[in-house]
C-alpha positions in Angstrom: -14.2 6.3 21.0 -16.2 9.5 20.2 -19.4 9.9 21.8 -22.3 12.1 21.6 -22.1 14.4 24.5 -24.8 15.3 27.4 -27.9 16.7 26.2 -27.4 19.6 28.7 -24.4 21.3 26.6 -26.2 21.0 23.4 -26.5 24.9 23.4 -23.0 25.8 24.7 -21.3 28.4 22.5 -17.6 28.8 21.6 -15.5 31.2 23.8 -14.6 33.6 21.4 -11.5 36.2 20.9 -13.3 39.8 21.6 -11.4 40.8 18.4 -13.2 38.4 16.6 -16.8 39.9 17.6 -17.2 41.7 14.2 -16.0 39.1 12.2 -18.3 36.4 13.6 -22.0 35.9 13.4 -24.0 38.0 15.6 -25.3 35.7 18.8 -21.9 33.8 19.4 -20.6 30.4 17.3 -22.3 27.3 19.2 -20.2 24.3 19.7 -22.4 21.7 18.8 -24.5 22.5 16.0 -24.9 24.3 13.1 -24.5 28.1 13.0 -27.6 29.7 11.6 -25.9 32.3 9.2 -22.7 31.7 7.4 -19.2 33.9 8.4 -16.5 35.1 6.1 -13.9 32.6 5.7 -11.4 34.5 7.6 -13.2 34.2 10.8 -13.7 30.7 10.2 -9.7 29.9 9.4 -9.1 31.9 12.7 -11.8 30.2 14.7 -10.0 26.7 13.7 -6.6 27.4 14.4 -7.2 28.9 17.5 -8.5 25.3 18.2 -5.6 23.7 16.8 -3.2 25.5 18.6 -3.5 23.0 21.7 -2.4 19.9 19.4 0.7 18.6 20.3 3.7 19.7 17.8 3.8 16.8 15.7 7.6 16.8 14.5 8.3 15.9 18.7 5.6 13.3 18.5 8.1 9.8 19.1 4.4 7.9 19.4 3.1 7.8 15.2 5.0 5.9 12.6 3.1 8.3 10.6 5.3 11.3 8.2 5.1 14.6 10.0 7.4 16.8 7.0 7.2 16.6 3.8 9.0 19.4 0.9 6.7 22.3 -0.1 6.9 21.0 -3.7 4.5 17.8 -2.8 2.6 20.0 -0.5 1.5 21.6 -3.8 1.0 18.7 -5.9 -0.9 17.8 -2.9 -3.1 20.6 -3.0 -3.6 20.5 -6.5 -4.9 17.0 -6.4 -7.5 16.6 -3.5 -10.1 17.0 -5.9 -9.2 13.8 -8.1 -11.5 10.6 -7.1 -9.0 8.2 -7.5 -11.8 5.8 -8.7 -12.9 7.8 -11.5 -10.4 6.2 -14.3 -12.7 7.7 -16.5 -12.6 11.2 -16.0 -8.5 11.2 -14.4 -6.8 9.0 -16.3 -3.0 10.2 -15.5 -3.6 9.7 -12.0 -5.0 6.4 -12.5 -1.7 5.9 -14.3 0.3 6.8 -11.4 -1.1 4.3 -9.5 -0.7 1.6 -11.8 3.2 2.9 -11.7 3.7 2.7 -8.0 2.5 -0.9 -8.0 4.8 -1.7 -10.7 7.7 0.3 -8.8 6.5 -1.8 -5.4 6.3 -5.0 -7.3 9.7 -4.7 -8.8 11.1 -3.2 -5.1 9.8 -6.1 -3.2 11.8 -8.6 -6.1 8.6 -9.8 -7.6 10.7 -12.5 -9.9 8.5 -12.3 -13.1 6.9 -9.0 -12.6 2.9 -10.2 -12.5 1.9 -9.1 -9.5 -0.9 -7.2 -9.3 -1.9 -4.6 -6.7 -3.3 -1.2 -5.8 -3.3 1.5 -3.3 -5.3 1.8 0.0 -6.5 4.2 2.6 -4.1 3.2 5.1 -2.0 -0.1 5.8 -4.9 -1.3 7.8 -6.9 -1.4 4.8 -4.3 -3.6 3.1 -3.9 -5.9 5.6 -7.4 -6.5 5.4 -7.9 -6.9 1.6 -4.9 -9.8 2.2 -6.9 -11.0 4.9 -9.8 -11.3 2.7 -7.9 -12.8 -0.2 -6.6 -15.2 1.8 -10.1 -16.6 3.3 -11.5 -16.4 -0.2 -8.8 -18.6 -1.5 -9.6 -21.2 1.6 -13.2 -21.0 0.8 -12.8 -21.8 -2.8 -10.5 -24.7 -1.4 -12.9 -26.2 0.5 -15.5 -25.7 -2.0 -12.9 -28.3 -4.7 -12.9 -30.8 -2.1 -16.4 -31.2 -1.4 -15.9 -30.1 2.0 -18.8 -28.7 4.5 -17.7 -25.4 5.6 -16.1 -24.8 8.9 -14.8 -21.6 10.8 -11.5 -20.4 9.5 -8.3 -19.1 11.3 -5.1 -16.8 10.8 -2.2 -17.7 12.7 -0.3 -14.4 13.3 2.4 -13.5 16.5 0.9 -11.3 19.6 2.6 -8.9 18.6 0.7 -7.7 15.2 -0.7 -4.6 14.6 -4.5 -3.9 15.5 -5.6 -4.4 12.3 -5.4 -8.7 12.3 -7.6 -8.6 15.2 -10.0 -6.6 13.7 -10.0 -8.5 10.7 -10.9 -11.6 12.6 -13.3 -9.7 14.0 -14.9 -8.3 11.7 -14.9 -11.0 9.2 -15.4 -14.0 11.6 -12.1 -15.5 11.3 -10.6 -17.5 14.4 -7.6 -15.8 15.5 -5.0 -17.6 16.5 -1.7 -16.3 18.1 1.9 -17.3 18.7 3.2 -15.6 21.7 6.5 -13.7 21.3 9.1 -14.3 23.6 12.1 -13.1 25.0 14.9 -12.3 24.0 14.1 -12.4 20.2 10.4 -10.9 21.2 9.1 -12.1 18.0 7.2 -15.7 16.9 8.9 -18.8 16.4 8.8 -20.2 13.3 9.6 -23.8 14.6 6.0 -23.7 16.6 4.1 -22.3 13.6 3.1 -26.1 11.9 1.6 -26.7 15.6 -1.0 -23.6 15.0 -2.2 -24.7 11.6 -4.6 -26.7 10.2 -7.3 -27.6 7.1 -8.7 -24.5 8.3 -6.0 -22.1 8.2 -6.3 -19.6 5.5 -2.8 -17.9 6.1 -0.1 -17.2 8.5 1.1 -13.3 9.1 4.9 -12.3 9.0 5.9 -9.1 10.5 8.5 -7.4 8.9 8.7 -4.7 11.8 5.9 -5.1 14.9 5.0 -1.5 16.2 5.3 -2.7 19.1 8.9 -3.9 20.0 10.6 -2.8 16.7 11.4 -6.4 15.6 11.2 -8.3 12.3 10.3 -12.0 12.5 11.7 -14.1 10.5 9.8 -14.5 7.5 12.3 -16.7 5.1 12.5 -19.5 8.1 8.7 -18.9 8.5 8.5 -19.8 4.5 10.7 -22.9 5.2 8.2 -24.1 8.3 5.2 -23.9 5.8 7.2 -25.5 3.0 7.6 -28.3 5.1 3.9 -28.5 6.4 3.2 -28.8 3.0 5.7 -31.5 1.9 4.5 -33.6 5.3 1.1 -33.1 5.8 -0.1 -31.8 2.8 -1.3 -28.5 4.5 -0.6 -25.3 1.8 -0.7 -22.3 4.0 0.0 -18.9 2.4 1.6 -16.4 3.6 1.5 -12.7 4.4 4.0 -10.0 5.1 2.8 -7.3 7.2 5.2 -4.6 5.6 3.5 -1.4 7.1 7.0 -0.4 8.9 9.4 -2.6 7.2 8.7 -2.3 3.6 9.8 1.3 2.8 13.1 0.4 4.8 14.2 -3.4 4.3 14.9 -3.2 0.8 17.3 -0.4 1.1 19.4 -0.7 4.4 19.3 -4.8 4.4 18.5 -5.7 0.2 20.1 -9.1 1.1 17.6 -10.1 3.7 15.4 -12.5 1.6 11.5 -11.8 3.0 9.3 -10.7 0.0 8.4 -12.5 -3.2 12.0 -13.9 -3.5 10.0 -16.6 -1.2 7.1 -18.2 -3.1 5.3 -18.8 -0.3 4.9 -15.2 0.3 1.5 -14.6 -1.6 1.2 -11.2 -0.9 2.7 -7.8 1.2 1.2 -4.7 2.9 2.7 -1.6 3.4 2.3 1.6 4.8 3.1 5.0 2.3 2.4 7.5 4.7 5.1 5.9 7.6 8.7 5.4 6.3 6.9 5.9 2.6 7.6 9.3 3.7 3.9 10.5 2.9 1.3 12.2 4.6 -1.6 10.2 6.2 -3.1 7.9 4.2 -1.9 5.8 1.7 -1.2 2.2 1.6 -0.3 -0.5 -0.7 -0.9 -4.1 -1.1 0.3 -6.2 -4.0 -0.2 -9.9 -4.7 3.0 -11.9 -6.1 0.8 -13.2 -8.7 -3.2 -12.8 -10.1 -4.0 -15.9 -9.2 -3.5 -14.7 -5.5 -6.1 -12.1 -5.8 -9.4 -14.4 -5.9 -12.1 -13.5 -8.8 -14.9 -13.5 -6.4 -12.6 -10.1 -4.4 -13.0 -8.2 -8.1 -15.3 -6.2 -9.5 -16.6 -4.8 -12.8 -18.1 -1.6 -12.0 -19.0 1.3 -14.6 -20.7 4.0 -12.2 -18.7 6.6 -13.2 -18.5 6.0 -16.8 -15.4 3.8 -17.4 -15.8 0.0 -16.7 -12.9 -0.6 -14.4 -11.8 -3.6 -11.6 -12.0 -2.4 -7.8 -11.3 -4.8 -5.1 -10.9 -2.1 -2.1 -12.8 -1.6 0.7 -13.4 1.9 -0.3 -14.7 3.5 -3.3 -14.2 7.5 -3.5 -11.2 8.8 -2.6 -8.7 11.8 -3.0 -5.8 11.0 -5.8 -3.5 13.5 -3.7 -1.6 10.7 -1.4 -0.9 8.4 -4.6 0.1 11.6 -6.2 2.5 12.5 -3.0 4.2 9.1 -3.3 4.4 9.0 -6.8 6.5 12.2 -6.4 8.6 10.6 -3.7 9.5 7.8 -5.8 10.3 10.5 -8.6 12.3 13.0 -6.4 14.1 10.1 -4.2 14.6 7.2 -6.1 16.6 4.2 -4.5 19.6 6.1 -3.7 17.5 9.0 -1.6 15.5 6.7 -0.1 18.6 4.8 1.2 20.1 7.8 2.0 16.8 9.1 4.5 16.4 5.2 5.6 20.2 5.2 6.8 20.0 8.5 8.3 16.7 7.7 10.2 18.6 4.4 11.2 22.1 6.1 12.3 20.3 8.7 14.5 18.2 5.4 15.9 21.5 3.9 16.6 23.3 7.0 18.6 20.0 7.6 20.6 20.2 3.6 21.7 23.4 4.4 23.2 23.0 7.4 24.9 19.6 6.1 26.5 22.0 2.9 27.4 24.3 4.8 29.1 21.2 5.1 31.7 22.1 1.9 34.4 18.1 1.8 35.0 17.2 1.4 31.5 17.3 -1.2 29.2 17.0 -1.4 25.7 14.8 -3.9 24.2 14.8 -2.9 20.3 18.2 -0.5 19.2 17.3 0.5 16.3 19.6 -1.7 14.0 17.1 -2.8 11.9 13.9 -0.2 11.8 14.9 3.0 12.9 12.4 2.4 16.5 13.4 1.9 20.5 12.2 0.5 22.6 13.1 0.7 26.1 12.1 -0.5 30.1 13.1 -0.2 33.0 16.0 -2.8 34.0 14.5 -5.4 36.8 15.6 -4.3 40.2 15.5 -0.6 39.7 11.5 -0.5 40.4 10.1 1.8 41.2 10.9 3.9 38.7 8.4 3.4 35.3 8.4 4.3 32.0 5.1 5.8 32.9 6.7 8.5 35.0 9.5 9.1 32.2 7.1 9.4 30.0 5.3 11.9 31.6 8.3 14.2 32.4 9.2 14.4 28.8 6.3 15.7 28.4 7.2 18.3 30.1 9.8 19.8 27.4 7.5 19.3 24.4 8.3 15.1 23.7 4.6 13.3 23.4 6.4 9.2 24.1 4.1 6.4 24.7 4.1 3.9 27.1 2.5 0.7 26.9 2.2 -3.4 28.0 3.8 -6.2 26.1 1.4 -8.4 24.8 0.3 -12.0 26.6 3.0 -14.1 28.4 4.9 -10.5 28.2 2.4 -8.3 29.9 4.5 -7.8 33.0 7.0 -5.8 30.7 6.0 -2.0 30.3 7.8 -0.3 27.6 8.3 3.0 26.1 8.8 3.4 22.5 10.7 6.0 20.4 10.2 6.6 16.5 12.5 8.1 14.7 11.5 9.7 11.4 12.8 11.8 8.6 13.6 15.0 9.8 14.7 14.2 13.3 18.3 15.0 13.5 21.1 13.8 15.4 21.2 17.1 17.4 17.3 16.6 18.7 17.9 12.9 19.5 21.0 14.9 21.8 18.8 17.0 23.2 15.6 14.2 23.9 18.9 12.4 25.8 19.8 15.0 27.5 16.2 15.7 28.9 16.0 12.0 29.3 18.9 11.8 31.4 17.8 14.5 33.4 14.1 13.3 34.3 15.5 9.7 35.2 17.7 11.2 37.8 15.3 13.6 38.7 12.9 10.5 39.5 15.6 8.6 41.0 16.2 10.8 43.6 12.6 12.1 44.2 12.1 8.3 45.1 15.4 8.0 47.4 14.1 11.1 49.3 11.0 9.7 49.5 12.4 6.3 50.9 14.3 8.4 53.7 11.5 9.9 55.3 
């Protein structure tokens, strides 16, 4: 969380390059506030990357999900476009258009089976989730508002393992959370168990096709058949929601036989994440609604501040037209066939890294990379202790930034590190991250038999 620092550094000043000193404001840059007078923007470029230099190289970053490359030619049509306010219809009408195209091209993707759906881009997956959140609790509401019932608290049933964005959600908009506890060895909900969460109250349940956390999809065409049946016995109709932010841009090319999207009508609507395996850069995300009657009337607006009456149901208002732009021009420049072809690439080099890390008798790997292009890995019982903590911070070391964290609740006593491997990363670095992985294990191994000897 950021904070407002101690009053008593308020007037600290920048250490600055003595090369600099003619190029910066007379009296020093403070840190804190304001400079007085303005500089030339060369000394201000230089000031800033001098900054930036200490930022970890982002292509050796295993932690984010998020793209780290993408060609020069959508660098400049990113450029180009940051000015566009993507809300403006009015005034950028192509880009507007481009939009409208990407939903279309996401509808169709995600086997929409009579092509209403109806949709638009987001700030971030996070901001998608939510709007399906909110769609889903509106649709409850006008529910209970038919049958004449007194309003109560509603709840989302979703696994432990979802993303941080359901529990802010509930948060935020008063929404009982209720969780299903993943469990080994599938580490992801049980679909038999869901009916025993849900209620009159339940606006929706949450499918992940992909948890950040252990790299595993649930399975979202038996979860359809659970709430099909809770319908047909008890007369409980509980949507459902994929959570798409990891799975969506890779699903429907390495496994387009794996029925989870809106093949399943009781899928109402799916997130996803553009700037992950979208192949964009930070932020775009997409939510689309299998049909309009999903999106409730009360979630839409009419507004015509900027000229053009037009329909907004995001969180946001103003925002840059450059990331719808970017993954417009992905779509363009990859179509199926080159997304496959990255997708599978990402996947294969996934695959060989799982079993050189496997080839480690202390570590065990939870997720291999068979279906999203993630690892996960721990440290086999009985070889404690050694932590993924202590890896972690060894492959540091050589450049790697891998994070280390707890399973969620009833799982908490596993610690795991995860791996991500993106476009870009080639077989040859995921040889070399083994080989330096390899080498700190047994490094810690036998710092720790040493240190049992004495």
């Amino acid at each position: 969380m950021l904070r407002k620092v101690d009053a008593d550094r308020w007037n600290e000043a920048l250490d600055v390059n003595p090369l600099y000193h003619d190029i910066v404001p007379e009296g020093g840059v403070p840190r804190l506030h304001l400079p007085a007078r303005p500089m030339t923007a060369d000394a201000a470029a230089a000031l800033i990357r001098d900054e930036l230099i200490m930022d970890g190289n982002a292509r050796l970053n295993l932690a984010t999900f998020c793209t780290t490359w993408m060609e020069p030619q959508a660098r400049d049509l990113i450029a180009e476009t940051l000015d566009r306010n993507l809300i403006d219809h009015d005034q950028y009408p192509r880009t507007a258009e481009l939009e409208r195209r990407c939903v279309n091209m996401l509808d169709n993707l995600w086997n929409d089976p009579d092509g209403q759906g109806v949709g638009c881009s987001t700030a971030g997956s996070s901001e998608a989730a939510m709007l399906g959140g909110l769609a889903m609790k509106f649709r409850w509401r006008e529910r209970m508002r038919a049958a004449g019932r007194p309003a109560e608290r509603p709840n989302l049933v979703m696994g432990s393992a979802v993303h941080t964005c359901w529990p802010k959600f509930c948060q935020y908009w008063d929404v009982e959370p209720r969780y299903m506890p993943i469990q080994e060895p599938a580490f992801t909900l049980d679909p038999s168990r869901v009916a025993d969460y849900c209620d009159e109250n339940t606006i929706g349940v949450v499918g992940v096709l992909g948890s950040t956390q252990v790299g595993r999809y649930d399975p979202i065409d038996e979860l359809a058949a659970e709430l099909d049946r809770l319908h047909a016995e008890r007369g409980i109709d509980v949507p459902l929601h994929v959570d798409a932010a990891v799975g969506g841009f890779i699903t429907p090319f390495l496994e387009p036989d794996r029925v989870w999207d809106f093949r399943l009508r009781r899928v109402q609507s799916i997130n996803a994440s553009g700037h992950k395996f979208g192949l964009v850069f930070p932020g775009v995300g997409w939510i689309i609604w299998q049909e309009r009657a999903a999106l409730p009337q009360d979630m839409v607006l009419e507004c015509d501040l900027l000229g053009g009456d037009i329909d907004t149901f995001t969180l946001n208002f103003s925002r840059s037209g450059a990331p719808v732009v970017a993954q417009y021009y992905n779509f363009l420049r990859l179509g199926f066939d080159g997304y496959r072809a990255v997708q599978q690439t990402c996947q294969d080099v996934a695959v060989y890294l799982a079993g050189r890390i496997a080839e480690i008798p202390s570590l065990e790997v939870v997720s291999d990379g068979t279906h999203l292009p993630v690892l996960t890995v721990r440290v086999r019982p009985g070889h404690e202790p050694l932590t993924v903590r202590d890896i972690s911070e060894r492959l540091r070391l050589h450049g790697w930034q891998v994070p280390t964290y707890q399973l969620p609740p009833d799982l908490e006593h596993v610690e795991v590190m995860r791996l991500v491997i993106r476009n870009g990363f080639s077989q040859d670095i995921a040889s070399l991250l083994a080989e330096h992985l390899h080498q700190e294990v047994a490094h810690l191994q036998s710092r720790q038999t040493v240190s049992a000897n004495v």
